[in-house]
C-alpha positions as CSV (number, residue, x, y, z in Angstrom):
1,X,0.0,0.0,0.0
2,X,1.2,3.7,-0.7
3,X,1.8,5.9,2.0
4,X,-1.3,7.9,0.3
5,X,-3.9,5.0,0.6
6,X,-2.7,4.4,4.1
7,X,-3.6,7.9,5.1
8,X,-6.5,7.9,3.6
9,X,-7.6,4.4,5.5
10,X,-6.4,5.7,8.9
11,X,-8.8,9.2,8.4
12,X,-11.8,6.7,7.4
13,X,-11.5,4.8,10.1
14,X,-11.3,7.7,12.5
15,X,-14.2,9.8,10.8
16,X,-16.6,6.3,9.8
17,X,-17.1,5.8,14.4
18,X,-17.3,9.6,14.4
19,X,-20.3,9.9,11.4
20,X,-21.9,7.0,13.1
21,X,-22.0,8.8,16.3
22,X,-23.1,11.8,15.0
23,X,-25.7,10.2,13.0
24,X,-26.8,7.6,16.0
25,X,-29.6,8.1,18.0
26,X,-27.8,11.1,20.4
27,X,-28.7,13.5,17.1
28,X,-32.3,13.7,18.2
29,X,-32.9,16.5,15.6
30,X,-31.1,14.7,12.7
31,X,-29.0,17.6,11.9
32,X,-26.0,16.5,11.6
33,X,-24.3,18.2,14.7
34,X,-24.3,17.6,17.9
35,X,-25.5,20.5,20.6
36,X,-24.5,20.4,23.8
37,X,-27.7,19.0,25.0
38,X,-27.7,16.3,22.8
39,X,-24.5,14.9,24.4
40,X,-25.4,15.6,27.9
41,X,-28.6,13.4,26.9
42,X,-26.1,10.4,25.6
43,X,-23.3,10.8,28.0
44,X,-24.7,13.2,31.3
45,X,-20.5,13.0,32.7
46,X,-20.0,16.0,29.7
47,X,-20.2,19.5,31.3
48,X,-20.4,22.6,29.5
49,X,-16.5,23.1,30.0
50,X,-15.9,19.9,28.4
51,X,-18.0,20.4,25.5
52,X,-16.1,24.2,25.1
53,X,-12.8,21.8,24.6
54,X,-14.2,19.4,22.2
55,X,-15.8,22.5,20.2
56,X,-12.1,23.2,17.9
57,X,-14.7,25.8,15.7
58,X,-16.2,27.3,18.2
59,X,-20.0,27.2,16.0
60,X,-21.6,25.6,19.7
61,X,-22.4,21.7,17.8
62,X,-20.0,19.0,17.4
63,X,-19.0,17.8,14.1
64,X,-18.2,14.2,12.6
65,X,-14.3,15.7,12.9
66,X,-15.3,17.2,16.2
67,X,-16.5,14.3,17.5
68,X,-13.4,12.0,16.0
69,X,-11.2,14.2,17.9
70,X,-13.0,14.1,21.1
71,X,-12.5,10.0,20.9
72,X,-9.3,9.9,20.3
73,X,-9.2,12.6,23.1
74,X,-11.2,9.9,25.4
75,X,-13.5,12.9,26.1
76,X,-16.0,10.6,24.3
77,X,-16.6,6.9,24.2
78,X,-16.6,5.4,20.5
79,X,-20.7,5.5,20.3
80,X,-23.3,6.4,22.2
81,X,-24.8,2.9,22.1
């Protein structure tokens, strides 16, 4: 395998957990995104402070890359189910 096509393996398998999660049953308005109070709902140990960190845009909703991040971070678990 190139280099290339390794990269490109190693960012779907970090974004695929990441889309799921966004797209799983914590995305209770099927935007997308997730709020704030859509991940308190899934995991009640996120505060507000903790959200702020996962937040790299700042746009107040969690992203697929967002919410890749915060994995690998451990400030989330790997799905919500």
């Amino acid at each position: 395998m190139t280099p290339k096509l390794l990269a490109l393996l190693g960012a779907l398998g970090m974004a695929l957990p990441a889309t799921a999660w966004a797209q799983s049953s914590a995305d209770t308005d099927g935007d997308g995104v997730l709020t704030l109070t859509e991940v308190q709902a899934a995991n009640p140990e996120v505060d507000p402070e903790t959200f702020v960190r996962m937040d790299a845009n700042g746009d107040a909703v969690l992203d697929s890359e967002e919410v890749a991040a915060a994995q690998q971070a451990g400030l989330l678990p790997a799905s919500d189910g």
